[in-house]
Structure formats: structure tokens, C-alpha cells
PADOKOL-562921 format. One record per residue (C-alpha): x, y, z; residue in one letter. Coordinates in pm, whole numbers, padded with zeros to 5 digits, always signed. Last residue first. Layout:
XYZA/...
# end
This chain:
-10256-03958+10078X/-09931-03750+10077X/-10124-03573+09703X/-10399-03514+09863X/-10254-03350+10230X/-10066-03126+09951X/-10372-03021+09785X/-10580-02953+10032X/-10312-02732+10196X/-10251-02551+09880X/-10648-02494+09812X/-10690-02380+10133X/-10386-02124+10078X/-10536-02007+09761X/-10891-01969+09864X/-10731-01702+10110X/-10573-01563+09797X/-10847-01567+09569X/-11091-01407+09892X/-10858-01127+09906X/-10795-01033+09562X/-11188-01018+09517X/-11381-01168+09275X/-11467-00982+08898X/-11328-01286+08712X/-11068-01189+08502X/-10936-00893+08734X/-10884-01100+09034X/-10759-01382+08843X/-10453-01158+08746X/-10439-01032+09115X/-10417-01364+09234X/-10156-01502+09034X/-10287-01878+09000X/-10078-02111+09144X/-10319-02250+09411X/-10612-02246+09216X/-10434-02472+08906X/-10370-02730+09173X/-10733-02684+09345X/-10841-02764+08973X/-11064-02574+08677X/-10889-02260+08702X/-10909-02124+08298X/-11068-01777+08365X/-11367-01924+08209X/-11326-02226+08467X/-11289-01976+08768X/-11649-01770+08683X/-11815-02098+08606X/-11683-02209+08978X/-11792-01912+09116X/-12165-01982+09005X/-12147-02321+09110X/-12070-02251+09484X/-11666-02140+09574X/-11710-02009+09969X/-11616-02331+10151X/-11346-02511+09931X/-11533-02857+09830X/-11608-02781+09462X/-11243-02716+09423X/-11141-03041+09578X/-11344-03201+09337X/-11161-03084+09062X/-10823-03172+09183X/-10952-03543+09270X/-11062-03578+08914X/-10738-03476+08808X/-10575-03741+08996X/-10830-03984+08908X/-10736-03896+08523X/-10361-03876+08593X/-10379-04256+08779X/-10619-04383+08483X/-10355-04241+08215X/-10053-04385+08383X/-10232-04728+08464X/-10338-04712+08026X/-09972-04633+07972X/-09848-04905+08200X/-10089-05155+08036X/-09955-05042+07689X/-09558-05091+07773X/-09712-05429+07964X/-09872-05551+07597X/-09621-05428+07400X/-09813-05309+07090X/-10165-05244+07083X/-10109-05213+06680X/-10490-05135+06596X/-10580-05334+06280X/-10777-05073+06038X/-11142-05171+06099X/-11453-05412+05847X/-11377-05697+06073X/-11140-05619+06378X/-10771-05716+06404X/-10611-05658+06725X/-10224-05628+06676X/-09964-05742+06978X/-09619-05704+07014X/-09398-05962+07122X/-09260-05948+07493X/-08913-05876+07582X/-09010-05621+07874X/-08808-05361+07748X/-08670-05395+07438X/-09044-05479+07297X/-09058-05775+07046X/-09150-05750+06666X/-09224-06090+06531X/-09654-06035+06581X/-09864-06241+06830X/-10212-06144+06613X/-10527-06131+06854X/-10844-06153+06659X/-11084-05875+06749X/-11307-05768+07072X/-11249-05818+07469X/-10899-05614+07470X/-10634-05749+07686X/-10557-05781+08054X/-10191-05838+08141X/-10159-06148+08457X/-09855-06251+08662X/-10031-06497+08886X/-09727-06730+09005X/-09705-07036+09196X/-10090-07100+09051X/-09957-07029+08739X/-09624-07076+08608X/-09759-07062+08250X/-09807-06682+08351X/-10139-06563+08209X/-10206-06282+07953X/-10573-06192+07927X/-10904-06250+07752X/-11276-06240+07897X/-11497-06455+07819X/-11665-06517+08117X/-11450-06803+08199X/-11115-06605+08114X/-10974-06700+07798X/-10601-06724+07771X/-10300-06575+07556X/-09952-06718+07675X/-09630-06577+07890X/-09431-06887+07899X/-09204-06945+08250X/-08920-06695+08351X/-09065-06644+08694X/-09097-06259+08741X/-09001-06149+08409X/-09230-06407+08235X/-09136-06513+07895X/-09301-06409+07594X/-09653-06351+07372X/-09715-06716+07342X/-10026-06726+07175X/-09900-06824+06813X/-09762-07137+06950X/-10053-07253+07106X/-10199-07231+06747X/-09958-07460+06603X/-09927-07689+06873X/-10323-07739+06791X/-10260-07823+06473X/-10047-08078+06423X/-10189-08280+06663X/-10538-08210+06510X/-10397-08331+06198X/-10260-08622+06369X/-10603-08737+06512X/-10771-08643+06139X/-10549-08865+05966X/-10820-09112+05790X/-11078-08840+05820X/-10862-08629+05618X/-10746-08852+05351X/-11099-08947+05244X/-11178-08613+05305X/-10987-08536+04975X/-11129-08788+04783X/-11494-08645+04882X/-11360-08275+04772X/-11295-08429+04385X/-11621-08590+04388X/-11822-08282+04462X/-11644-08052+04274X/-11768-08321+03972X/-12091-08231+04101X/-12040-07916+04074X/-11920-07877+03701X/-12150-08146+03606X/-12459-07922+03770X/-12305-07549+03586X/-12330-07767+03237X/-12019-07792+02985X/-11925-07626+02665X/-12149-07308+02644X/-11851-07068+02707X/-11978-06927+03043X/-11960-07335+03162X/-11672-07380+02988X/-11517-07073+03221X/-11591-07212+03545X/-11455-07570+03440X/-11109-07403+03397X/-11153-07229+03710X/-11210-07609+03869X/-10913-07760+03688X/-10669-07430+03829X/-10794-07540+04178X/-10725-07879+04141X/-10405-07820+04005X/-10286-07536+04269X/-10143-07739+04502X/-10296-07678+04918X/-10553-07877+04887X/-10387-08193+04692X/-10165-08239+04989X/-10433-08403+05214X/-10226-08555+05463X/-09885-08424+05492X/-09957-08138+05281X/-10272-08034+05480X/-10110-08027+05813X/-09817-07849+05731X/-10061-07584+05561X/-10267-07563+05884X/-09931-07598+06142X/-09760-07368+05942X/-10038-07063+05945X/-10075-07090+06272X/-09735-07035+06349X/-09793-06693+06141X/-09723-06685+05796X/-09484-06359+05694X/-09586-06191+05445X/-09423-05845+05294X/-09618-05664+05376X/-09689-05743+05790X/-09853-06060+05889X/-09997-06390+05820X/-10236-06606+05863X/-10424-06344+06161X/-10783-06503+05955X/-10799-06115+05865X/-10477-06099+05674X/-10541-06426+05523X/-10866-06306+05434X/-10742-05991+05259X/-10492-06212+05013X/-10833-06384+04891X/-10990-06028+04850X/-10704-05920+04621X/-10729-06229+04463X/-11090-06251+04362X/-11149-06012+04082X/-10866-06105+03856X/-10984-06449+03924X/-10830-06724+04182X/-10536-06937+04147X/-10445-07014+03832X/-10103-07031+03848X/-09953-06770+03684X/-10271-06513+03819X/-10145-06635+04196X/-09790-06548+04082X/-09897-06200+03985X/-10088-06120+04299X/-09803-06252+04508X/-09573-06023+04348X/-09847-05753+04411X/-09879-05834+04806X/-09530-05861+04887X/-09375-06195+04870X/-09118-06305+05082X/-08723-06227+04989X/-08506-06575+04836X/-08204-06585+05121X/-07902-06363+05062X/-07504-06492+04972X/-07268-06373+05179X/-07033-06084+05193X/-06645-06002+05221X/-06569-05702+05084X/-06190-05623+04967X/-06129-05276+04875X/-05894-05016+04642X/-05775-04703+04696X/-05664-04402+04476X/-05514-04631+04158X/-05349-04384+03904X/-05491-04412+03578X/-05285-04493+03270X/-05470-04406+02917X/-05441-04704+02649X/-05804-04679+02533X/-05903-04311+02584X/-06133-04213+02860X/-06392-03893+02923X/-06569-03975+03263X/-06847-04230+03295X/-07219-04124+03382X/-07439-04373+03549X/-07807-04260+03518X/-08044-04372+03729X/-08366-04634+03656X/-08686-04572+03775X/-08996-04756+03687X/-09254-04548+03892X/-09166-04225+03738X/-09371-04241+03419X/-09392-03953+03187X/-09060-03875+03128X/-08961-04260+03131X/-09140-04272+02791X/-08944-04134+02567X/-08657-03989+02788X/-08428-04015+02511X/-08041-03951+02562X/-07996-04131+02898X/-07667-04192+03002X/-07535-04526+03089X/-07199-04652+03240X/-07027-04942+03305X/-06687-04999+03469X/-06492-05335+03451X/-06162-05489+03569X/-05938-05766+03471X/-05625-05839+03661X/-05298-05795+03477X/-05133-05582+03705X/-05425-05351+03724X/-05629-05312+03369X/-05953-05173+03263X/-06243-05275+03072X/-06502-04958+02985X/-06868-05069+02906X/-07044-04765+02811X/-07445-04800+02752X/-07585-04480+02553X/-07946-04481+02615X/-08281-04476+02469X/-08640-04455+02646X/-08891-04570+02375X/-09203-04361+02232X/-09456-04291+02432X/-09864-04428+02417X/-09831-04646+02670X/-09647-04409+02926X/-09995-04210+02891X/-10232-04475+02984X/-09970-04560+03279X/-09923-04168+03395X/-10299-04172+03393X/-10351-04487+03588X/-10082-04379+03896X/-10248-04055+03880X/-10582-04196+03988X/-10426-04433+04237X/-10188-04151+04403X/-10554-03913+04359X/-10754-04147+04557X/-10470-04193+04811X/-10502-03823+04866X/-10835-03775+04875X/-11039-03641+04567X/-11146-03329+04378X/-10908-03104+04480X/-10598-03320+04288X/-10835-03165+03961X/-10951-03452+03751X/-10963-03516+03348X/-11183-03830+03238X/-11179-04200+03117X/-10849-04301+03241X/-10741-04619+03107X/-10751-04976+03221X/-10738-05228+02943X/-11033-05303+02765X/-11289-05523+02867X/-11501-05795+02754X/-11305-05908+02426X/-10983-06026+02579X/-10636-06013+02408X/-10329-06064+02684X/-09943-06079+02559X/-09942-05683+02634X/-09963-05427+02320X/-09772-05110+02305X/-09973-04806+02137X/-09855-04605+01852X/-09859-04228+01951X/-09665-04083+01681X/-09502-03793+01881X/-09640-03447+01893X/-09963-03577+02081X/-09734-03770+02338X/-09544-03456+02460X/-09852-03256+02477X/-10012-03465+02750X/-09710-03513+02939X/-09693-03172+02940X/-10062-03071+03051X/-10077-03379+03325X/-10143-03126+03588X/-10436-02968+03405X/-10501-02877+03071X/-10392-03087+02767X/-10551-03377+02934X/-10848-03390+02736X/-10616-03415+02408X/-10501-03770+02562X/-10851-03919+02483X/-10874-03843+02161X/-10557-03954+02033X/-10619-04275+02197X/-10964-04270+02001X/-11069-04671+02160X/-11224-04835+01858X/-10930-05031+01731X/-10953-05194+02107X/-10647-05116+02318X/-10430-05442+02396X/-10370-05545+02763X/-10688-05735+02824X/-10724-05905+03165X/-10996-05693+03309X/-11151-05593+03656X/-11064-05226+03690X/-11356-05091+03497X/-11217-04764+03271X/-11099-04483+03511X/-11246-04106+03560X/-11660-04153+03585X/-11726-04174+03960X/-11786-04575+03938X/-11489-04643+03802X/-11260-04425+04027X/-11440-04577+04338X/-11369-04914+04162X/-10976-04821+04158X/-11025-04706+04561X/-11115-05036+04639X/-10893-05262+04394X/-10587-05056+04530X/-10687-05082+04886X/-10776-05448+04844X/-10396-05528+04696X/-10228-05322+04960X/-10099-04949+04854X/-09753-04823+04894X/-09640-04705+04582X/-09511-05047+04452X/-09801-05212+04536X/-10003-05005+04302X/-09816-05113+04027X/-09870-05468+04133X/-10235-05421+04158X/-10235-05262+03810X/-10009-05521+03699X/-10280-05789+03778X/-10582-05565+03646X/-10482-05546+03346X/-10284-05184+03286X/-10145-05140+02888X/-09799-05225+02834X/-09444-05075+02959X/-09300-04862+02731X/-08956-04992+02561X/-08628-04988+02690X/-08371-04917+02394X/-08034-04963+02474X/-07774-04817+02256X/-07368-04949+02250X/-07051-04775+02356X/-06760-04987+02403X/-06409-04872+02586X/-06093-05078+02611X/-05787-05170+02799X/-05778-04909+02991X/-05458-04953+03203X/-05457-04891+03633X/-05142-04792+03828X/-05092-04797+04191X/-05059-05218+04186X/-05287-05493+04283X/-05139-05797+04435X/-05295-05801+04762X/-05569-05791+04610X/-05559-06091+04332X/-05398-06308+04656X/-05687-06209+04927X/-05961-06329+04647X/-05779-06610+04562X/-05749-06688+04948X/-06122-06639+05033X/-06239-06864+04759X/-06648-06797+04633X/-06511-06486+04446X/-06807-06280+04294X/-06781-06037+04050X/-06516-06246+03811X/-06433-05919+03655X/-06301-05728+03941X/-06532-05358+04007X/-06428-05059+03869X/-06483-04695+04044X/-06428-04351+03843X/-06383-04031+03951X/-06118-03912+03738X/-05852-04079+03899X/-05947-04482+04041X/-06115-04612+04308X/-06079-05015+04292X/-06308-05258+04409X/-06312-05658+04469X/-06600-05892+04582X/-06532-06129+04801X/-06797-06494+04875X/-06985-06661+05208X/-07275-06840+05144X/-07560-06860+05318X/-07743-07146+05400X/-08130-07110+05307X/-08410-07347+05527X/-08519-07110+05654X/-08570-06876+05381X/-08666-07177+05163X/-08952-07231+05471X/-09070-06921+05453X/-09165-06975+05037X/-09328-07282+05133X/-09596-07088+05399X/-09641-06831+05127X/-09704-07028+04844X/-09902-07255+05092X/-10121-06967+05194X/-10217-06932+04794X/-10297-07324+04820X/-10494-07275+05087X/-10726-06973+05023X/-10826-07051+04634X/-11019-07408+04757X/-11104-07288+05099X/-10970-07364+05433X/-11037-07121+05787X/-10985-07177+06115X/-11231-07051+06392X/-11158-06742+06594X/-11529-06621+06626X/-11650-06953+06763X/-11410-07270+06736X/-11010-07349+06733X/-11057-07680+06925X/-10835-07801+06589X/-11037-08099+06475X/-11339-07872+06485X/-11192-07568+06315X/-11009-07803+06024X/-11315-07973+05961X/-11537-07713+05925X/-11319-07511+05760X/-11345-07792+05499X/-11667-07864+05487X/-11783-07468+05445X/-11508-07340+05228X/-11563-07621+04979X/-11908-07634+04970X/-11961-07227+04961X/-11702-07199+04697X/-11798-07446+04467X/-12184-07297+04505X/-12078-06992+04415X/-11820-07055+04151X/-12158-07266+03996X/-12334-06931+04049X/-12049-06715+03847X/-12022-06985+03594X/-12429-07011+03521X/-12425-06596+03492X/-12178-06669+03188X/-12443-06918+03052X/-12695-06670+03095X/-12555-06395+02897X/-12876-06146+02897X/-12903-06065+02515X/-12776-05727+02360X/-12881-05346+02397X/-12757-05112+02098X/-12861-04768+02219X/-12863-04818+02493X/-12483-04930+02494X/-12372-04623+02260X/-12532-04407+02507X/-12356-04524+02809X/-11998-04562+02700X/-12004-04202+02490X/-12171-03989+02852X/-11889-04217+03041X/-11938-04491+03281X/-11683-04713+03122X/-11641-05042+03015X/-12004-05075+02903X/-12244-05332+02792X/-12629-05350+02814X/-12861-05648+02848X/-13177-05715+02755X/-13485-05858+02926X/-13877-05854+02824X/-14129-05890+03130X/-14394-06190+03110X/-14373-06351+03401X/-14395-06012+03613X/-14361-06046+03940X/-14121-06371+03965X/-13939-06229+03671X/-13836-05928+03848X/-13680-06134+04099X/-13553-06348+03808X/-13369-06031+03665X/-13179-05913+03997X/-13034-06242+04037X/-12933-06229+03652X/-12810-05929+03676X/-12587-05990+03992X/-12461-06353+03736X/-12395-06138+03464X/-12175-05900+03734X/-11995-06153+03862X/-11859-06329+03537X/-11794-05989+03416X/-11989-05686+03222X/-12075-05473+03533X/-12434-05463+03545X/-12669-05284+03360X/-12992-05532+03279X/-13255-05369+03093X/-13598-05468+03193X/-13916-05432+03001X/-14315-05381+03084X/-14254-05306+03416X/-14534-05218+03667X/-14458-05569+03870X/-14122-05529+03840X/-14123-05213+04061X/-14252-05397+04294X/-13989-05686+04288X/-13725-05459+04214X/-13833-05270+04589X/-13857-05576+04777X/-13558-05720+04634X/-13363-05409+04758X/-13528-05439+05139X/-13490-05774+05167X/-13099-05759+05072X/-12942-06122+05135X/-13262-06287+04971X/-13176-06688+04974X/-13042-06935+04757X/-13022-07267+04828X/-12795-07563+04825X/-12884-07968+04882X/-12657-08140+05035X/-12380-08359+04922X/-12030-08192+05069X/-12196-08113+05405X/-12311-08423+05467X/-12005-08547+05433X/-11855-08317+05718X/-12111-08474+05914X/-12366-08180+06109X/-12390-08231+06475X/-12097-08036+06587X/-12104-07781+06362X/-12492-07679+06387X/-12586-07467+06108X/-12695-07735+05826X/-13054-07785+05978X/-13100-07377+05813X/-13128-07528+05456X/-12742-07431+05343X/-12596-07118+05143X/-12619-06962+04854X/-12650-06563+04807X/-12940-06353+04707X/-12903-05984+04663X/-12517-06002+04523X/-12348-05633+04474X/-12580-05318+04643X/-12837-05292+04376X/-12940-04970+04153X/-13240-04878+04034X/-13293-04662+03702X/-13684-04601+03624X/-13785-04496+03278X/-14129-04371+03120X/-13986-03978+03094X/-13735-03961+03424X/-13719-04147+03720X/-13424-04199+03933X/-13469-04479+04209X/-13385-04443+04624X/-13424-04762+04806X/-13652-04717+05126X/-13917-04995+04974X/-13911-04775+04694X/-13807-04411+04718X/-13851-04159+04458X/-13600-03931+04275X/-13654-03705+04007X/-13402-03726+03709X/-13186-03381+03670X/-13112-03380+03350X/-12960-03524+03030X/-13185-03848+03099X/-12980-04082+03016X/-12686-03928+03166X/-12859-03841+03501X/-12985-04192+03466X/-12703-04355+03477X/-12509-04171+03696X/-12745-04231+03967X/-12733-04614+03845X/-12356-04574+03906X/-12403-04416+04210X/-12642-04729+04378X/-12455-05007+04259X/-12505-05264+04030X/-12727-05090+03790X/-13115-05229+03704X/-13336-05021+03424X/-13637-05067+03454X/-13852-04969+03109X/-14235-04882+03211X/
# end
């Protein structure tokens, strides 16, 4: 039997429904569903089956040293029983194994997991290994049909990553969680990747804070004909010059000269996945959003993998090809446009073997997906397409004008050449046509205006800029940031898009860079993924890559445990911080976030005992204290982030207790109404299925019912509705004066 192992379930579906050019039958194994068709069975896995972690002794925080934590032993354990159960029967009848994974440092080292399980039931199985950037009918028969070796040294980076990771994340949160108080569900997290990408952001709020603005004048005039010039000098840092040239300016403007010139832009290149997530950005998506729905895409057959940081096409890649399948459908133009033109590809400063660039691999209908599927879906098309266009070319006008001697400029461009731009509406830029003018003409002056503005801090990173800056640095892997940038969001780190770091946030990075600075640099991090990827290239082992992890992390606690009372100064002002939701209206002391002793969470007046202002709050999810602040009450609003959940914005926390007191006083009201009903002598169950069809489910709606109307609906008697009717008023009223 030939077993074929897939990373995921559908793409080892697709698999074999390609292989097999039919229908395959499907059995389950264990519970796991495999295709079967002539001696071949397809399975596919659900990401990692085994993961690392510690011998079970390990658990206990409090008992555990942080030293220990950094030298002991690792294991691997079975994180999917029922999946390595099934691979490790069907392994058993297998006489070779054909590992399908994605082709990346993760995906060698999922094949290899998957491969020793099979291993361990068969000893003497055969392996190979199949390639693909695409789960296309083409992709997947060219890789059977010329299977290569299992990349164990790549697999060896992925696990040593692993290990890194776990040893890393594991001492240091540790450490940071324990010193802080901040333990249980809300603990504080540290990894190697994690910090110094916070500290980006952390540093970046700080410039903003730390910015001064300046003042400086700029100077406008309207002129005839439409047309507004701008002083030469742009911005004037001296109030009084600027006052003196304005002041001065006459009725009559001069052109001095005119100067046309071509631009050319060129087509952006080929999608890696770092301007993908950027792109993506742009339109509105978050960096795991993007990555999520781009491997839906992949794995349903219409995009190339996602993971990749190639930006040249391969020779072998028929662009011309691949563009005629989109010669019907909504892309049908576009489509045509770049077949009649020469169709020379651009080429980005990255050159990888594994991967191409992202492309899209088939034609879609809008029907056929979800919204944001399609927005990601089109976004790739558009980019494949733009790649392929000629140039966008312009006709730049720089006109220099004249008033009283003081220089001023206009510029103008008008598009002659869409080129690629007509494909591509993400990178917009406007045209800025210039009326007909003739060096020498006079222009009357129509108004003219002195602005006085200030300089403007540096803006926070968005999501994709930080994406791109990460990938500059070395921080993280093409297929790691976007989850990296998920945990800060999830660890309440920071907030909104772009970030902001929380308090919390500050006090852990100010911590670190006071006393353990080389956490939150990128160096040591950038040395590590260095090692990572001599270990897939055969230069170095996976054990001298971790143990030399090892050594760097012990230098670091070093400085920890040295400061560790200040760092836990540090840090626990921090996180009281980020639970003050406000002031008190009643007493004016700090509104703050507590723990009740059963666990239960609420707002408490600082003031307390004197005062016991209290605002209950949800018993699930991380609490996030955001910047926005209710007009009202002038507390901060609140979002509740749950694992694996969209955060719920609660908002103002005593806007959305009033609500939820309005809502319980209308529901016991209504409740009241309805058994009031019930209690009216005369109306038994079967009238009060005849009322609620006719739509009276209360006493209130009883008693303004037209009685004759309700008469006819429910075959009752005009006189018993209206005698009802003036019980059901009295009962009512002597309700509602209760």
C-alpha cells in the first residue's frame, strides 16, 4: 500500500480526487476520514501532531527554578491521539510513504513528525517526498510523478525553532509573570520574536511623546484660470518673514516658466508574503486575517502557497498561460489588456528556490466565496496581473510663477498611459491637471492665504508596516509574524490598528531594557534565525544551535535575577495602571479593576470602605482599559478579549450596566404583563393560544386591543374582550404604581 500524508484534511481530499481522477472512496481510521483509490491511501493531518514541551515535574511555577527551566531535558509528545493513531495503523499495512506537506521549514518538519510515526510501525517503510506550490491538477501530477528525498536537515531547523521557542517563551514568561503577581489566565508573556517586536512599538510611542512640534507658514495664492501656487520655500519656520512676503504680495501674478517632463512609474513586483500582508493591510484586513483567508485560497485550488519570499517568476511558470484563463469573468479586460501587450514580468530584489511568488492559480466567480474571501482573492489577481503591465506614464508640468518678485510654483500631472494602474487600484495616485499657460502671461491674483501649522509627530505602525520592518530586521519568519503581532493583541499589549502599547506594555519593555536590554534588540534574535537556517543548509547541528540558545538565555537571567526586585517594581505599577478605568463620580477617587474572592471581577471605588461604588464585569476574557473615554460618565471603554472570539467592545462600563438594568427592568416588566394575563379569571390555556395568535400576549396589549377586531380573530365574544379589558386596565395600572 502507498500512504500518502497531506497537511491538512482538504488538501489531502484534493489530493486524491486529483490523483485519482474520480471520486476516491472514503473510510474512516481511528475517526479520521482517508481517500482510497486503486492501492493508495491519502490522509491528511491537522498542522503539528507532536509538539515539545517539558517532563510533566516542569508544570509547577512556583516550585520550578527559572534555571532549571533553561537546561532540562525536552520531549515530544502526541498533540493529536486520534490522527497518530490512525497513521500509525495505517503505517503498519504500508509498504511506502509519500510525504505531501507544505514545502517550508514547517511543513518538512509536520512530515517528518508524521513519517517517524509511521516509522515506529513499520521499520522498514520507504519515504519520499513531493513538492508543490500549488494545489493544481499540473502542480500535483508533475510532483508524483517526480518524488524527491525527505529534507531532514530542513525538518532539524523547524524542531530546533521548536525547542528555542518553547525554552525561551517558557523561562522567561515565567519570570516576568511571577515577579509581576500577574499569574493564572492573565499571566505576562516574553518570548524571543515577541519582545523585541513589542519594543518597536513601545519605542516608537515614546518618539510620539516625546515629539515637540514645531510651528512653521506656508503661503498660497488663487490665481485666474483655476490655478493655485504654493511659495517656493514651502515651509517658513519665521513667523515675521512669512507675515512680510504676504503682506507684500501684489494683484498681479508673472509666469516665469513652464517645464513638461515624463514620469514613468513602473509595476509593482511579484507578491512575497511580506507585501502581500501589507497589501492586504491597506484594504482593511489584519495581518492573521490576511494570512488566514490567503491559506483558505491555497488550499481550495485558486492562489499559489502564501508563505514565500521569492518575488521573481520561475522560467517555468506559462504567465501567458495563466492570464488566458481569465479572459472570462470579472477580470475579462484586464485579462485582455495584458495579452495584447508584451507581458514581460517585473522582478523583486528576492530569488528563492522553494516557492514562487504568489499568483492566482485558478478563475473564481464572486458567488463562490465570502466577501472578505473574494477582497483577498481579487487583491492577488489584480497583483499577478499588475505584474505583467507595461508602465504608467505621465506628463509632469512644473509651472514657476511670479508675485512681486516672490517665487511661486504649480505642478501638474496627467496621465497618458494607464499601463499598469488600470489594472490595479490599490496604489492610487490623482491626476493634477494645469490650465493652458504661456511663459510671460499676467494672471490676476483672486486671493491669497497665510497657514500657520506645526510640524506632526512620527504615526504608529499599522499592522503591515510593522510586518515589513519585522522582515528588515530579522524578526520572525514570513510564517510567524502575523501570528507574533496576534499575541500581542491577545496578551491586551496593545490596542486598536494602528498600535498603541498598553501601560502594560511599557512597564514589560521598560523593564527589560533597563535590565536585560538584549531581549528586547533584535540581534540575538536575528543570530538565532540565522542559526535556524544553517541547520536546514547542512552547516551546523540542530543540538549546537540549542545549546548555544541555551547559553545566550543564561546571560540574560544573569541580569534578571540580579534586578528582579526592581523589575517587579516596574512592573506591577504598570499593570495597576492599565486597570484604572476612571475617576469616581460620587467621590472622585480611582475607579480600578478588582477580583472578587470567588473570582468574580468588578469595578471598585479606590475610596472604598467610605464609598462602595461598584460596576460588575464579565467573568471570562482579558480585560483591555482602552484610550477612548465615554462623554458621559468619563470612564475608558472596555474590550473583553476571548481566545479563538472577535473582542467584544463592552464599552462604557456604567453606559453598558444601565443598558443591561434597562433591559432586565423591560424584561420583568413584560414578564409581569404576561402573568397578569394568565391570572384574569375566565382566560385558561386554551384562550390564551387563541389571544397570542391574534398577537395579545400581555394585560397591556389586552387592554388596548379593539375589541371587536379581536372579537373576530379569535372566535370570543365582544363582551367578554371588553370586560377582560377593563380587568386587564385596572391590573395593569395598580402594576405599574407598585
Amino acid at each position: 500500500m502507498h500512504l500518502i500524508i497531506a497537511e491538512k484534511h482538504n488538501v489531502a481530499k484534493r489530493i486524491a480526487q486529483i490523483l485519482a481522477g474520480s471520486k476516491p472512496k472514503v473510510k474512516r481510521v481511528h475517526g479520521i476520514e482517508a481517500f482510497y483509490f486503486d492501492d493508495k491511501v491519502v490522509m491528511g493531518l491537522s498542522g503539528h501532531i507532536v509538539g515539545v514541551d517539558y517532563p510533566p515535574g516542569y508544570n509547577n511555577w512556583q516550585k520550578v527554578d527559572y534555571r532549571d527551566l533553561i537546561h532540562a531535558e525536552v520531549v515530544t509528545r502526541p498533540t493529536q491521539g486520534k490522527i497518530v493513531s490512525a497513521l500509525h495503523d495505517l503505517g503498519k499495512d504500508a509498504d511506502r510513504i509519500t510525504i505531501a506537506t507544505d514545502y517550508d521549514r514547517e511543513g518538512e518538519l509536520i512530515g517528518v513528525e508524521a513519517l517517524r510515526i509511521a516509522e515506529d510501525a513499520n521499520p522498514t517503510i520507504k519515504a519520499d517526498r513531493v513538492r508543490f506550490s500549488a494545489i493544481t491538477k499540473g502542480e500535483i501530477q508533475d510532483a508524483f510523478e517526480s518524488p524527491g528525498e525527505v529534507d531532514f536537515d530542513l525538518a532539524s531547523s523547524g524542531e530546533a525553532r521548536q525547542v528555542v521557542d518553547l525554552i525561551w517563551g517558557a523561562a522567561l514568561t515565567r519570570f516576568i509573570s511571577i515577579t509581576s503577581g500577574r499569574l493564572g489566565k492573565g499571566f505576562l508573556s516574553v518570548g524571543r520574536v515577541q519582545s523585541p517586536t513589542l519594543a518597536l512599538i513601545v519605542d516608537r510611542e515614546k518618539e510620539i511623546e516625546a515629539f515637540k512640534p514645531q510651528p512653521y507658514w506656508e503661503i498660497s495664492a488663487c490665481l485666474e484660470k483655476d490655478l493655485r501656487v504654493k511659495h517656493e520655500k514651502g515651509r517658513i519656520w519665521e513667523g515675521d518673514l512669512a507675515r512680510s512676503i504676504f503682506e507684500e504680495l501684489g494683484e498681479v501674478a508673472t509666469v516665469v516658466s513652464i517645464k513638461e517632463k515624463t514620469r514613468t512609474d513602473r509595476p509593482p513586483a511579484p507578491f512575497d508574503t511580506t507585501a502581500f500582508i501589507s497589501a492586504a493591510s491597506g484594504i482593511g484586513f489584519s495581518a492573521a486575517n490576511a494570512m488566514r483567508i490567503a491559506e483558505w485560497l491555497y488550499t481550495s485550488g485558486f492562489i499559489s502557497y502564501p508563505r514565500t519570499e521569492n518575488t521573481v517568476y520561475p522560467k517555468t511558470l506559462d504567465l501567458r498561460a495563466l492570464v488566458s484563463i481569465f479572459k472570462k469573468g470579472p477580470f475579462r479586460e484586464d485579462a485582455e489588456r495584458v495579452l495584447s501587450g508584451p507581458m514581460v514580468p517585473t522582478r523583486g530584489k528576492r530569488f528563492s528556490t522553494d516557492h514562487p511568488p504568489i499568483y492566482p492559480t485558478a478563475p473564481a466567480a464572486k458567488a463562490d466565496m465570502k466577501p472578505d474571501q473574494w477582497k483577498i482573492y481579487e487583491l492577488v489577481v489584480r497583483r499577478f496581473l499588475a505584474t505583467l503591465s507595461g508602465p504608467s506614464r505621465w506628463i509632469v508640468m512644473n509651472v514657476r510663477v511670479e508675485i512681486d518678485g516672490q517665487p511661486f510654483r504649480a505642478t501638474g500631472a496627467r496621465q497618458i498611459e494607464a499601463g499598469w494602474r488600470a489594472c490595479y487600484p490599490y496604489s492610487k495616485a490623482a491626476e493634477e491637471i494645469l490650465p493652458q499657460l504661456s511663459e510671460g502671461e499676467k494672471l490676476r491674483v483672486l486671493g491669497k492665504e497665510l497657514e500657520e501649522k506645526e510640524t506632526q509627530p512620527p504615526s504608529r505602525y499599522g499592522q503591515g508596516r510593522l510586518v515589513k520592518l519585522m522582515d528588515e530586521l530579522g524578526l520572525g519568519t514570513k510564517s510567524t509574524r502575523h501570528e507574533i503581532i496576534s499575541k500581542l493583541y491577545a496578551r491586551a499589549y496593545v490596542q486598536g490598528n494602528p498600535m498603541k502599547p498598553t501601560n502594560t506594555a511599557y512597564a514589560v519593555v521598560e523593564a527589560l531594557q533597563q535590565h536585560s536590554p538584549n531581549i528586547t534588540k533584535p540581534d540575538m534574535t536575528r543570530t538565532l534565525e540565522e542559526d535556524m537556517t544553517k541547520i536546514a543548509n547542512g552547516h551546523v547541528g540542530e543540538e549546537a544551535v540549542i545549546e548555544e540558545s541555551r547559553s545566550m538565555l543564561d546571560a540574560v537571567f544573569d541580569d534578571l535575577l540580579r534586578h528582579q526586585e526592581e523589575i517587579g517594581t516596574t512592573l506591577r505599577e504598570g499593570l495597576r495602571t492599565d486597570k484604572i478605568v476612571g475617576l469616581c463620580q460620587i467621590c472622585g477617587h480611582e475607579l480600578i479593576i478588582r477580583r472578587g474572592r470567588r473570582g468574580s471581577r468588578f469595578i471598585g471605588c479606590a475610596g472604598y470602605p467610605d464609598c462602595t461604588f461598584t460596576l460588575p464585569l464579565p467573568k471570562f476574557g482579558m480585560i483591555v482599559v482602552t484610550d477612548k473615554a465615554c462623554e458621559e460618565h468619563g470612564m475608558q471603554q472596555i474590550r473583553i478579549i476571548n481566545k479563538g472570539k472577535r473582542p467584544w467592545d463592552l464599552g462604557c462600563p456604567k453606559c453598558n450596566f444601565d443598558q443591561w438594568q434597562a433591559k432586565k427592568a423591560e424584561e420583568a416588566k413584560k414578564k409581569t404583563e404576561v402573568d397578569l394575563l394568565a391570572k384574569i379569571p375566565g382566560i385558561g390555556p386554551k384562550t390564551l393560544e387563541k389571544l397570542g395568535a391574534a398577537g395579545v400576549k400581555t394585560a397591556l396589549d389586552l387592554a388596548g386591543a379593539e375589541a371587536e377586531a379581536l372579537a373576530e380573530k379569535t372566535g370570543l365574544t365582544k363582551k367578554k374582550i371588553s370586560s377582560w379589558q377593563l380587568l386587564a386596565k385596572t391590573m395593569v395600572n395598580e402594576a405599574q404604581s407598585c
